[in-house]
C-alpha positions as CSV (number, residue, x, y, z in Angstrom):
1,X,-21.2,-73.4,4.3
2,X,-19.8,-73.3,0.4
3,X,-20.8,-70.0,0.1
4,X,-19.5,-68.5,2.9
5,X,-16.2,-70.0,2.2
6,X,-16.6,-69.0,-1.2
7,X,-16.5,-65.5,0.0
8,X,-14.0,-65.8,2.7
9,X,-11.4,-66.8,0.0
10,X,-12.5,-64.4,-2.6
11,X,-11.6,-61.4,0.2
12,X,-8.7,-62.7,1.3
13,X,-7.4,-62.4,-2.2
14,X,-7.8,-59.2,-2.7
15,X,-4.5,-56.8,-2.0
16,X,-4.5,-54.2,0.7
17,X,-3.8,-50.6,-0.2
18,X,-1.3,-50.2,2.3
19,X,0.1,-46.5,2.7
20,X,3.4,-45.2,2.8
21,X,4.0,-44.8,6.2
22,X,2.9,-48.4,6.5
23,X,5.6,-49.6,4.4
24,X,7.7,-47.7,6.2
25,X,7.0,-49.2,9.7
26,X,6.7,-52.7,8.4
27,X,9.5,-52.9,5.9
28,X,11.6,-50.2,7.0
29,X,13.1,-47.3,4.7
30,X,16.1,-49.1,4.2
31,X,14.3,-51.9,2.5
32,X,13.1,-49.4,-0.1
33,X,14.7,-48.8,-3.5
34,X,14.4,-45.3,-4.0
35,X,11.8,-45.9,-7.3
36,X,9.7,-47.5,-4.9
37,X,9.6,-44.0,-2.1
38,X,8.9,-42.4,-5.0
39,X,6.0,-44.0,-6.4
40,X,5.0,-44.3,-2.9
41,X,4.9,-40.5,-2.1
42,X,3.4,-39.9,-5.6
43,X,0.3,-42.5,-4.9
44,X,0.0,-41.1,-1.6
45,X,-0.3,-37.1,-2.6
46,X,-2.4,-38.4,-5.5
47,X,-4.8,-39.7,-2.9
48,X,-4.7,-36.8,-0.3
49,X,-5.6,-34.1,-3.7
50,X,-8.6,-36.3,-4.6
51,X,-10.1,-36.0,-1.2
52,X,-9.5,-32.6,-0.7
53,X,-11.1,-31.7,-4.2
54,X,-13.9,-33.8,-2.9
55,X,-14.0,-31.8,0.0
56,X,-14.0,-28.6,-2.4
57,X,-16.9,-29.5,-4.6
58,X,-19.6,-29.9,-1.7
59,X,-18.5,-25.8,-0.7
60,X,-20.3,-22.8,-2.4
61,X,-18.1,-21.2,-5.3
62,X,-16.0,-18.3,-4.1
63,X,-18.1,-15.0,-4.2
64,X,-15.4,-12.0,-4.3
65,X,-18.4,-9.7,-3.0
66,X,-20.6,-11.1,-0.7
67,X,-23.2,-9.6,1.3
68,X,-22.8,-9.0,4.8
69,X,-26.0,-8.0,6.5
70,X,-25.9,-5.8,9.5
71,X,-28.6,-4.4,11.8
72,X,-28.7,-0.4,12.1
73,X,-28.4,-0.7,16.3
74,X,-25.2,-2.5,15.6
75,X,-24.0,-0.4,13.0
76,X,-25.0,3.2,15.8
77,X,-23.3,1.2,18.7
78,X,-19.9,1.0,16.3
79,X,-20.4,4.3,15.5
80,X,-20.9,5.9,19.2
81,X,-17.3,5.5,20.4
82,X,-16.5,8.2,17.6
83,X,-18.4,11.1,17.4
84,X,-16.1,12.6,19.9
85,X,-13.4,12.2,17.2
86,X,-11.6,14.4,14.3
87,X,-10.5,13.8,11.1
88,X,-6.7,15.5,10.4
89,X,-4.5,15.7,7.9
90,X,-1.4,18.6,7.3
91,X,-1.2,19.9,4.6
92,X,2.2,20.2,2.2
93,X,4.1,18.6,4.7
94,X,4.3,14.4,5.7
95,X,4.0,13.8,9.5
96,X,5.0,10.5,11.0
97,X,2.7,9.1,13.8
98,X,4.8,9.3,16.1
99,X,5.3,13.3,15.7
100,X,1.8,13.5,15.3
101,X,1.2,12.3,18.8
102,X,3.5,14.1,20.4
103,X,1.9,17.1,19.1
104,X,-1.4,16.8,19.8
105,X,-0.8,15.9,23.3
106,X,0.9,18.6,23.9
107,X,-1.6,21.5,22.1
108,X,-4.8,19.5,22.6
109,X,-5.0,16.3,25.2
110,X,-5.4,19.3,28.0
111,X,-7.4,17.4,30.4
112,X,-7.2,14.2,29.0
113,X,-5.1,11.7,27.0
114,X,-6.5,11.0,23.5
115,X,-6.0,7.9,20.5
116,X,-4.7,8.7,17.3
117,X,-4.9,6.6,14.4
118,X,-3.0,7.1,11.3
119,X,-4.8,6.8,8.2
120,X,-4.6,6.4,4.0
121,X,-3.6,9.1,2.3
122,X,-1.8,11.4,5.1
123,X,-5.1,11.4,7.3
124,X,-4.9,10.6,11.1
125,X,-8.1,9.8,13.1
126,X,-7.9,12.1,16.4
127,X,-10.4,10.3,18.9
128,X,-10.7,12.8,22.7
129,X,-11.8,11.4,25.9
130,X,-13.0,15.3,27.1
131,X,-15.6,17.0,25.6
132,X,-13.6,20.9,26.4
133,X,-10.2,18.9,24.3
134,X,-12.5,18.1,22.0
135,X,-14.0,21.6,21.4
136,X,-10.6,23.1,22.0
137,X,-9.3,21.4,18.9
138,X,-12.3,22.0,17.2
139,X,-12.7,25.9,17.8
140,X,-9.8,26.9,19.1
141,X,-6.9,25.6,17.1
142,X,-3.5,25.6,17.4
143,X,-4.1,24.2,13.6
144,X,-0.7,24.5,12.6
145,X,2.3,22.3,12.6
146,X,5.7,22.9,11.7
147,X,4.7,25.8,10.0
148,X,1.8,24.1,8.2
149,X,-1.9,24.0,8.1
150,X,-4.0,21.3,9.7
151,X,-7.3,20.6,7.9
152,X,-9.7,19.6,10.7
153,X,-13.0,18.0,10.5
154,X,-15.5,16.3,12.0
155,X,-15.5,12.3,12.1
156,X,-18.4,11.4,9.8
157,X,-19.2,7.4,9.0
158,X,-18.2,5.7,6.0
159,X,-15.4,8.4,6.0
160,X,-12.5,6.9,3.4
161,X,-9.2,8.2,3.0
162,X,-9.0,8.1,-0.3
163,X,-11.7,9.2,-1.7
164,X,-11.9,12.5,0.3
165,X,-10.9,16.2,-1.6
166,X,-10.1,18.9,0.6
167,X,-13.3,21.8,-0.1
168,X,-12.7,23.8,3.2
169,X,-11.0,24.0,6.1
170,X,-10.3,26.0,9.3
171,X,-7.6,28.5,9.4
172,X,-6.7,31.8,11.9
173,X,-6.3,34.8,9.4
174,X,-4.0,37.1,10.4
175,X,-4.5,40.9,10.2
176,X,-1.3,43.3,10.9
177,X,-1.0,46.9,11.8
178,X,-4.8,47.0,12.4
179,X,-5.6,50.3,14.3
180,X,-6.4,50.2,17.9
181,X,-10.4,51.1,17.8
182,X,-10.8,48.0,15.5
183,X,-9.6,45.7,18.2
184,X,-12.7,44.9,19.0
185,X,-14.9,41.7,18.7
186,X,-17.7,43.0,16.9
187,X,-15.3,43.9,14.4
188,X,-13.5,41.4,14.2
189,X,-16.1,38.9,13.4
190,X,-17.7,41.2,10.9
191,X,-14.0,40.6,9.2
192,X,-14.4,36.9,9.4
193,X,-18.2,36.9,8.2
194,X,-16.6,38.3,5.4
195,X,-13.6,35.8,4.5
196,X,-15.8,32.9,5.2
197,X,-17.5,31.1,8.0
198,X,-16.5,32.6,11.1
199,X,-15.2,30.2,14.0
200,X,-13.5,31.9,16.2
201,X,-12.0,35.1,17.8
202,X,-8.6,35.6,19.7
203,X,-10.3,36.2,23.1
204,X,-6.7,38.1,24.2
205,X,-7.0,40.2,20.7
206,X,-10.3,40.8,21.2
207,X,-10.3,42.9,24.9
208,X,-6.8,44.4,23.0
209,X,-4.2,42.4,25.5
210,X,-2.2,42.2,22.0
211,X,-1.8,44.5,19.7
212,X,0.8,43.4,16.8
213,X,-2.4,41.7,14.9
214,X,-5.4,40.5,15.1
């Protein structure tokens, strides 16, 4: 029986660590000098940074480049919902979003509506519903705005912004005061083989519906 009491009086000597919101309900603020709040608020954020650095020590140190593994059938079902997409960009002059959206809905979204995305570096991401919108833009052009050229290309992966240097691009080359007997598809393409990588030929131009170039 000694012992237990023993024990009983050596814990009921012992002070309670009592918090500072404790003191605060029991004694009330206005009972506090104000060296006593601020020891108070000092012992008590002292006591929440130990037990969060505790917290921080069991955690794995902070890796700036970590690994993030992903399967190649996720990585083609990402990928599917753009290859009906184009890459665009004008070039020597800055188009807003809004302006380009206006624009391509109005030369290209024929059939259907389509999402653009603006991108780094004066890029927007053109993403068609149709398949003939999205051969339309491709072939066919208009690929001019505002009196500048539109560089358009196919949506690859991996495509970034900023690393990208413009090393071709699709353009309509005009040729005035051609004579009438060289209206004429063939020759016309032979003209193109020879400029570059023919696309295209003005269908109307072609069957000599216009005549003031080709």
């Amino acid at each position: 029986m000694s012992d237990v009491e023993t024990i009983l009086e050596t814990t009921s000597t012992q002070p309670l660590k009592v918090s500072y919101g404790d003191r605060l309900v029991g004694d009330g603020l206005g009972k506090l000098n104000p060296e006593e709040i601020v020891e108070m608020e000092t012992e008590e954020y002292m006591s929440e940074s130990e037990s969060l650095d505790l917290d921080l020590s069991d955690q794995a140190p902070f890796n700036p480049k970590p690994n993030i593994e992903v399967t190649l059938e996720e990585y083609d079902e990402w990928c599917r919902p753009w290859k009906q997409a184009l890459i665009v960009k004008p070039l020597g002059k800055k188009i807003n979003l809004h302006a380009m959206v206006r624009w391509i809905n109005k030369r290209w979204a024929i059939k259907e509506t389509t999402r653009v995305m603006d991108l780094q570096g004066g890029f927007f991401l053109v993403r068609f519903s149709n398949q003939d919108d999205y051969a339309l833009a491709l072939f066919e052009g208009p690929w001019m705005i505002a009196g500048h050229y539109l560089l358009i290309q196919r949506w690859s992966p991996l495509f970034m912004p900023q690393e990208t240097k413009v090393q071709k691009m699709a353009v309509w080359i005009c040729i005035p005061n051609l004579p009438a007997e060289l209206y004429n598809r063939y020759f016309l393409w032979k003209v193109g083989k020879t400029l570059g990588t023919m696309l295209w030929v003005n269908e109307l131009t072609s069957i000599q519906s216009s005549g003031k170039f080709a």
